[in-house]
C-alpha positions as CSV (number, residue, x, y, z in Angstrom):
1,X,29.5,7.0,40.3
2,X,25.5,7.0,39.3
3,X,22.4,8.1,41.0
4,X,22.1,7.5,44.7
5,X,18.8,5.3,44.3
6,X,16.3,4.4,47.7
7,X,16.0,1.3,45.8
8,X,17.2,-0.8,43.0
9,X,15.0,-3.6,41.0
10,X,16.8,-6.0,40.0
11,X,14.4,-8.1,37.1
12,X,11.4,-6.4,35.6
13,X,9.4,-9.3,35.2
14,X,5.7,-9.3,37.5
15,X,7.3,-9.2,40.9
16,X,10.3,-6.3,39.2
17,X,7.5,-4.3,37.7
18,X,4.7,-4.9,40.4
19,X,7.8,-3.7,43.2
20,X,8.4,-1.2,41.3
21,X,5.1,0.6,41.4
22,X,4.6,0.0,44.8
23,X,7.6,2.2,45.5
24,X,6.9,5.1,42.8
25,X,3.8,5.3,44.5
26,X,5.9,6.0,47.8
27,X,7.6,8.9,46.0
28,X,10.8,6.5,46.5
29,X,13.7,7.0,44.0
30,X,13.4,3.6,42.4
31,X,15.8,2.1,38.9
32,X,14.4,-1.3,37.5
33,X,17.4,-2.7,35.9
34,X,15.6,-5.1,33.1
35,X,17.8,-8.4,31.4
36,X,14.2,-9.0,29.2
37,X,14.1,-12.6,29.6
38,X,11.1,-13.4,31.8
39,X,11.0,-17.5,31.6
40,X,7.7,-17.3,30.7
41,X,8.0,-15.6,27.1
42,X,7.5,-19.0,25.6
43,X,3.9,-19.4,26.7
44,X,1.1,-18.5,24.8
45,X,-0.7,-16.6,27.6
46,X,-0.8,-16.2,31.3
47,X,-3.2,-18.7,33.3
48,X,-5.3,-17.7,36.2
49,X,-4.0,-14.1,36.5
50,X,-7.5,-12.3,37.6
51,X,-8.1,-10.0,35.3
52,X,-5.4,-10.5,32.6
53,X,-6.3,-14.5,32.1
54,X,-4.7,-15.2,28.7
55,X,-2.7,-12.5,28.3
56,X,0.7,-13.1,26.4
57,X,3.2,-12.2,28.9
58,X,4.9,-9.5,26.8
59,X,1.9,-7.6,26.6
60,X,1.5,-7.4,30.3
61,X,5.1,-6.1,30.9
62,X,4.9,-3.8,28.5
63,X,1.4,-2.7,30.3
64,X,3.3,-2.6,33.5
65,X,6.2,-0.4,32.1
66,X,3.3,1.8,31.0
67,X,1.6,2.7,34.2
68,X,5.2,2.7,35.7
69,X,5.7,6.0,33.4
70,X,3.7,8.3,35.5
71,X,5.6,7.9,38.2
72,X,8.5,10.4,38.3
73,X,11.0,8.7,40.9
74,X,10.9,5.8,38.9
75,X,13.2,4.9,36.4
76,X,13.4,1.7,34.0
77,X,16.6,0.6,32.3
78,X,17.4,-2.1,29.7
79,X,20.4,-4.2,31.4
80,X,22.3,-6.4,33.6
81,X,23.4,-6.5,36.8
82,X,27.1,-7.7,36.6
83,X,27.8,-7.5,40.1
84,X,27.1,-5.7,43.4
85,X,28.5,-5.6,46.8
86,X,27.6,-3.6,50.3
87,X,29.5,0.1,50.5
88,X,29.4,2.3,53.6
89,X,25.8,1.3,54.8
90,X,24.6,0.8,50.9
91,X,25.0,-1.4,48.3
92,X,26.6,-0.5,45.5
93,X,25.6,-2.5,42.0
94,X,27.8,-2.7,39.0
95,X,25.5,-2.6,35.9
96,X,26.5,-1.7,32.0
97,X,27.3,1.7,31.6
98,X,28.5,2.2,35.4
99,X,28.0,1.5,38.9
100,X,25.0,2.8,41.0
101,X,24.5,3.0,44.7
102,X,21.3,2.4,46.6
103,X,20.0,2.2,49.9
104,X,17.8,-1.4,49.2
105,X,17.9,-3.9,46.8
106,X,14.9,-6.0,45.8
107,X,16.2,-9.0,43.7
108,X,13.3,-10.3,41.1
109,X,15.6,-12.0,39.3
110,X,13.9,-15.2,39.0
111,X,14.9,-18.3,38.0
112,X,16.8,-20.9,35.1
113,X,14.5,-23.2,34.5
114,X,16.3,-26.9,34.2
115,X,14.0,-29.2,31.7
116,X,14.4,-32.7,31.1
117,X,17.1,-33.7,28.2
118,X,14.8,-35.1,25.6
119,X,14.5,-34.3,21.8
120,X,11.9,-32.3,20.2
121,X,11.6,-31.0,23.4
122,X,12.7,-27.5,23.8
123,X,10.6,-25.9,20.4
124,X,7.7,-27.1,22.4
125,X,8.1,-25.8,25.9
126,X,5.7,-23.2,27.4
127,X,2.8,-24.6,24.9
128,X,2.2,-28.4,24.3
129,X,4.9,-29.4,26.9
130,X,4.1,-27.5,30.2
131,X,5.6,-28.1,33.9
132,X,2.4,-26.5,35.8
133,X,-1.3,-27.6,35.2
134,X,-2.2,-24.8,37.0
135,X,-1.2,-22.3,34.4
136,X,-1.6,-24.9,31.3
137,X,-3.8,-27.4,32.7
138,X,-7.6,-25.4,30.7
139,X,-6.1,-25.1,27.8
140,X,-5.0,-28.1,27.3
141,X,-8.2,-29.8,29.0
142,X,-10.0,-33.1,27.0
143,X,-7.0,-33.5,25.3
144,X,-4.6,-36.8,25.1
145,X,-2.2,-36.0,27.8
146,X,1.0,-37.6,29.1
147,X,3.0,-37.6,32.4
148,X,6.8,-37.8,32.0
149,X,8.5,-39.3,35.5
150,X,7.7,-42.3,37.4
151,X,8.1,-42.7,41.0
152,X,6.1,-40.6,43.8
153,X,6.8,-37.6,41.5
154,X,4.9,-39.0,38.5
155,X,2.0,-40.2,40.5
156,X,1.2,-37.1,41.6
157,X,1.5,-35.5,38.8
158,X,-0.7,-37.4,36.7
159,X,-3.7,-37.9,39.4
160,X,-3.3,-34.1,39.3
161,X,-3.5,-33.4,36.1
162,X,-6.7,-36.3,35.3
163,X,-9.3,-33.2,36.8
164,X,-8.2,-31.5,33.3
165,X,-8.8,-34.9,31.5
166,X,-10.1,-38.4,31.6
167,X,-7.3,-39.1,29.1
168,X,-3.9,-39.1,31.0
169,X,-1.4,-41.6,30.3
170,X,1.7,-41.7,32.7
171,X,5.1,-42.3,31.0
172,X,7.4,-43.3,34.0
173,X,10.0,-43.5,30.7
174,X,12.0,-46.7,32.6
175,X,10.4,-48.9,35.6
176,X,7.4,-46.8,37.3
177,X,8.9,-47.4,41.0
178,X,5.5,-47.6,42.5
179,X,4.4,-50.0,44.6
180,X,0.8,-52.2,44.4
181,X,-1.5,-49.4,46.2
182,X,-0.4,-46.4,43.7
183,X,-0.8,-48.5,40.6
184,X,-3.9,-48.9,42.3
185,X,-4.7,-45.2,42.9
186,X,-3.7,-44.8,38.8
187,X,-6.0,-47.6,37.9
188,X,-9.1,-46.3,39.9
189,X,-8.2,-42.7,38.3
190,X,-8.3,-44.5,34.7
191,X,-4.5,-44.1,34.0
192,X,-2.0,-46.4,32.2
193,X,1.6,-46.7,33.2
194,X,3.8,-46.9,30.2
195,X,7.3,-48.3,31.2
196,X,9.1,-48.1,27.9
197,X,12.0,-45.6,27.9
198,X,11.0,-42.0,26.0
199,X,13.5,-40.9,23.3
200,X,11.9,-38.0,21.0
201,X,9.1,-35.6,21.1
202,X,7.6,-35.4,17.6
203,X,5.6,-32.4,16.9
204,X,3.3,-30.9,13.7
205,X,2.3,-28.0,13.5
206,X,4.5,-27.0,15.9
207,X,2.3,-28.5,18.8
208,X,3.3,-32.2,20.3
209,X,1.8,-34.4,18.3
210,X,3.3,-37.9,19.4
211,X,5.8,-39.3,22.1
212,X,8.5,-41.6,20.1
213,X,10.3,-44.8,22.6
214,X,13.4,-46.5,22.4
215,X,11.6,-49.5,20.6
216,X,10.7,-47.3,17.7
217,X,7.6,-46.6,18.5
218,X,4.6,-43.6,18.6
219,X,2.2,-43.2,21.2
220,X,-0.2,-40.1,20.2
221,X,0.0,-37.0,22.6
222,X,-0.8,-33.4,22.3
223,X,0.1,-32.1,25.8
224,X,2.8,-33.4,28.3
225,X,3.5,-33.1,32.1
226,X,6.8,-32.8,32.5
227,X,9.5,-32.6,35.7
228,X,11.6,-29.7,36.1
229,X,14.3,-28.0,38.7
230,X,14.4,-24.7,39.0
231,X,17.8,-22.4,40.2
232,X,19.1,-19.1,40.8
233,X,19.8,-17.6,37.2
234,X,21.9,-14.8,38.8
235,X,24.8,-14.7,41.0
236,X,24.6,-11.4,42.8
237,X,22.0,-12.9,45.6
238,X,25.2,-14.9,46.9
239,X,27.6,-12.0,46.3
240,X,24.8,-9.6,48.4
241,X,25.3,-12.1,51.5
242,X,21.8,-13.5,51.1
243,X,21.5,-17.2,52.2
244,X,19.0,-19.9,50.3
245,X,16.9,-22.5,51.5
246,X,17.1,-26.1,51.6
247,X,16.4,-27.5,48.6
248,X,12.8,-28.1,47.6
249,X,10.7,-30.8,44.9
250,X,11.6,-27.9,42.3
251,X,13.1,-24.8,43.5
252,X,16.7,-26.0,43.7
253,X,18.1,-22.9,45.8
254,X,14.9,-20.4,46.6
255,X,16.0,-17.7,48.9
256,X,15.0,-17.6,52.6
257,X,12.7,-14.7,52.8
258,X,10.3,-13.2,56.1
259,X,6.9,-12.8,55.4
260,X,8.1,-8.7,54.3
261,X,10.4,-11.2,51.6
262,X,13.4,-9.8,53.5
263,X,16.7,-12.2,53.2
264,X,18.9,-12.9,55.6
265,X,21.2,-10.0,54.1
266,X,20.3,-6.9,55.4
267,X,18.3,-4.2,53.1
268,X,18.5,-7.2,50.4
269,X,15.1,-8.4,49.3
270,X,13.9,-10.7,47.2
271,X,10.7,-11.2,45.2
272,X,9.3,-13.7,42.6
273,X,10.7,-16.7,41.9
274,X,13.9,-16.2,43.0
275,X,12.6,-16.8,46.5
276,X,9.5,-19.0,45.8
277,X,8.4,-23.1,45.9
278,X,5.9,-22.5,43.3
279,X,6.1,-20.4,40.5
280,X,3.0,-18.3,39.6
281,X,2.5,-15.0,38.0
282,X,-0.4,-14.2,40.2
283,X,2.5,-14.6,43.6
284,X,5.2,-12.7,41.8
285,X,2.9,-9.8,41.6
286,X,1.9,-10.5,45.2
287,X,5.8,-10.3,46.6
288,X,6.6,-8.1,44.7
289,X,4.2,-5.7,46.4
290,X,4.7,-6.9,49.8
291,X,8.8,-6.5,49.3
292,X,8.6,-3.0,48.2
293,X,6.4,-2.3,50.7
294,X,8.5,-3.5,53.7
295,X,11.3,-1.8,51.7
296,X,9.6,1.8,52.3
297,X,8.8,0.6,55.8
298,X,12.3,0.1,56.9
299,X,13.5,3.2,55.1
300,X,11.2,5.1,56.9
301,X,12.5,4.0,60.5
302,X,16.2,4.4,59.3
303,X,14.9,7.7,58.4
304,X,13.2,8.7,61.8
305,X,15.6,6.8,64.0
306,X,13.2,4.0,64.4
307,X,14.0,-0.1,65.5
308,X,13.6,-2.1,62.4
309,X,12.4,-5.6,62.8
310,X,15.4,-8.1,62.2
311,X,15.9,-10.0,59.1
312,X,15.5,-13.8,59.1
313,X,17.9,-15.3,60.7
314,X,21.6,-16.7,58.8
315,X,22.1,-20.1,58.5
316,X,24.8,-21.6,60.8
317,X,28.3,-21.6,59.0
């Protein structure tokens, strides 16, 4: 049997790592247990994180890890969680090398990210081909941009992404499904509505470089919009008891967390994507601070005999 631990991390991503220095800060005994595949490794930089705009993402968990090493409770381990389950008050997680039990959990697992089955597509993800305008949306501003997705969907997407620029073409990639007023609202905005169906992103210099349609063909493009889902990429919240919410525009299973990012399973919290409806560096870092910190507030009162406040409530069987 391992280390008795105060708390495990499970994902040392920006909610893992930021958790994680919340509690060595507490003198808590604290293991980040690290798979090193943060979704957004693909991206050139991070967007709109204040103070680290443009980063690469590596960089800034490996600066994390860093300032992690001067705190002695914490430990940081290359791994996977296999498994876990609640023992005698604690939870007891099953990860390579042996099983470890803890008193709290904080899963930062984050998330599988489901993209849309097109060609050309995946060696282009994270750069030219982006899901959030938000975190892509400046540096890919003036440029010709497309929309992928018709319906309510693809409306807003492309009236949001026109403040980045005036050139935004919407590819609803089969009948648009809007009706006379949101054509409308595209025409006003100065965006066409391109019916025909997409088949193959074709890229040079390993940026998009045109969009390629059933009929054979090209429409010029260097940045695209596109839909995507995103799920639970690990199994242990289920097996930990902790219940998701109803399904959202993208997050497909996000956990139900208090505003402490408890779940519904008692001393289980989550952090990050795994229990977000938007996906942003800048909020992973957020959560992750506020779980750990409502993980060293309820270890205190089960310390010192105290009430804790209850965990959200379980969704009826």
């Amino acid at each position: 049997m391992g280390t008795n631990w105060d708390c495990i991390v499970v994902g040392g991503g920006a909610a893992g790592l930021s958790a994680a220095l919340v509690l060595g800060r507490a003198r808590r005994r604290t293991l980040v247990v690290d798979a090193g595949a943060p979704s957004n490794l693909p991206a050139e930089g991070i967007g709109g994180l204040l103070g680290h705009d443009g980063r690469p993402a590596a960089e800034l968990y490996a600066m994390g890890r860093a300032e992690l090493g001067a705190y002695p409770t914490v430990e940081v381990r290359d791994g996977t969680v296999e498994g876990g389950e609640r023992l005698d008050g604690a939870f007891a997680l099953e990860i390579a090398g042996g099983r470890e039990l803890t008193r709290r959990v904080i899963l930062a697992t984050g998330m599988d990210y489901r993209l849309p089955d097109l060609p050309g597509l995946a060696p282009l993800w994270g750069r030219s081909v982006f899901h959030c305008p938000f975190c892509h949306g400046w540096e890919m501003r003036d440029a010709a941009l497309a929309v992928l997705g018709g319906g309510g969907g693809g409306l807003h997407r492309a009236l949001l992404l026109r403040g980045w620029s005036a050139d935004v073409v919407l590819l609803s990639d089969g009948p648009a499904e809007l009706d006379a007023g949101d054509l409308e609202r595209l025409s006003a905005a100065g965006i066409e509505v391109d019916e025909r169906p997409v088949v193959n992103l074709i890229a040079r210099d390993g940026a998009l470089a045109a969009v390629e349609f059933a009929d054979g063909s090209t429409r010029a493009r260097e940045g695209l919009l596109v839909p995507v889902t995103v799920a639970q990429r690990s199994s242990l919240a289920a097996q930990l008891g902790a219940d998701p919410a109803a399904p959202g525009p993208v997050a497909v299973d996000a956990l139900v967390v208090d505003t402490m990012f408890r779940t519904t399973a008692e001393g289980v919290s989550a952090a990050g994507d795994a229990s977000a409806q938007f996906q942003q560096v800048a909020g992973a870092i957020s959560t992750g601070s506020l779980a750990a910190a409502g993980v060293v507030q309820g270890l205190m009162a089960e310390d010192h005999g105290l009430e804790a406040a209850p965990v959200p409530a379980r969704r009826a069987a």
